[in-house]
C-alpha positions in Angstrom: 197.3 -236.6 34.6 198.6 -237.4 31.4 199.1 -234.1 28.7 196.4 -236.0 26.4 193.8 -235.9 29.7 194.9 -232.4 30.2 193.9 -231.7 27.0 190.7 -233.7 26.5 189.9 -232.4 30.1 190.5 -228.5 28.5 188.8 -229.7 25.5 185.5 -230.7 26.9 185.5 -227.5 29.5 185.6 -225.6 26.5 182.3 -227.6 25.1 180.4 -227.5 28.8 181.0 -223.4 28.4 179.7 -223.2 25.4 176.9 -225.3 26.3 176.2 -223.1 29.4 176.1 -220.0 27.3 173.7 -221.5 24.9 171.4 -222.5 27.5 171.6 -219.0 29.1 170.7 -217.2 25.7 167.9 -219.8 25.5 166.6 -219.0 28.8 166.6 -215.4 28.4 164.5 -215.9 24.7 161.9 -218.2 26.5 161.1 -215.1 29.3 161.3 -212.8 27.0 158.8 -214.7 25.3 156.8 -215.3 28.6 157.0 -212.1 29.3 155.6 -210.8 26.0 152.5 -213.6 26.5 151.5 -212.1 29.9 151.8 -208.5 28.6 149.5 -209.6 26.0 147.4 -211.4 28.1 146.9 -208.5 30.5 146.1 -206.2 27.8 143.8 -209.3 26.8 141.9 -208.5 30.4 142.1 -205.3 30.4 139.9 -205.4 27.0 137.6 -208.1 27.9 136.5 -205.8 31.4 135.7 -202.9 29.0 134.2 -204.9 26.8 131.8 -205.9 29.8 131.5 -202.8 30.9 130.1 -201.8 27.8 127.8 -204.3 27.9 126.3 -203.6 30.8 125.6 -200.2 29.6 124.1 -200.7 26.7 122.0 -203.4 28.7 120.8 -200.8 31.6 120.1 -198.2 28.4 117.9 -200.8 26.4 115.4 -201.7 28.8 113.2 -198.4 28.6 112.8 -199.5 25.4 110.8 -202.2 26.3 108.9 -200.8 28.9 107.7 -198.2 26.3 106.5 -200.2 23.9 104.5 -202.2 26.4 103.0 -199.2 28.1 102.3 -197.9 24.1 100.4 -201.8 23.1 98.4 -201.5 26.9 97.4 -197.6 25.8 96.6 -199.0 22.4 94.4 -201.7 24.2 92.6 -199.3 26.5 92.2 -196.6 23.6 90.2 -199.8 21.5 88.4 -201.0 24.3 87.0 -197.3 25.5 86.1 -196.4 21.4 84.3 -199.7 21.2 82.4 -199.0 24.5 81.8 -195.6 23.3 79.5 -196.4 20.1 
């Protein structure tokens, strides 16, 4: 091997390190990145089950509500109907 190959040889080493090391850091910022996303999305989750949760309490809590003012309009009803039998 010629001292010009020796050196083009060394030369383009040189180049395939520093290519490898930029590769590396860019690795490391993309799962970093991924890593931050899933973290987030977890959280994400996490929110959206107590979010449900929630839900379905204030669901089970409202439905007396309903039932009370149906059994106040059919008390209403029977209160009419027994003053207008009673005159």
């Amino acid at each position: 091997m010629s001292e010009r190959q020796g050196s083009e040889a060394a030369a383009v080493a040189v180049e395939l390190e520093r290519l490898r090391g930029t590769m590396e850091a860019g690795f490391a910022r993309v799962d970093g990145s991924l890593a931050l996303l899933v973290q987030r999305s977890d959280q994400t989750d996490k929110q959206l089950a107590d979010h449900e949760a929630r839900l379905d309490a204030l669901e089970r809590a409202r439905w007396p509500l309903a039932s009370v003012a149906a059994l106040t309009a059919v008390g209403g009803v029977v209160l009419a109907g027994l003053q207008l039998t009673g005159r």
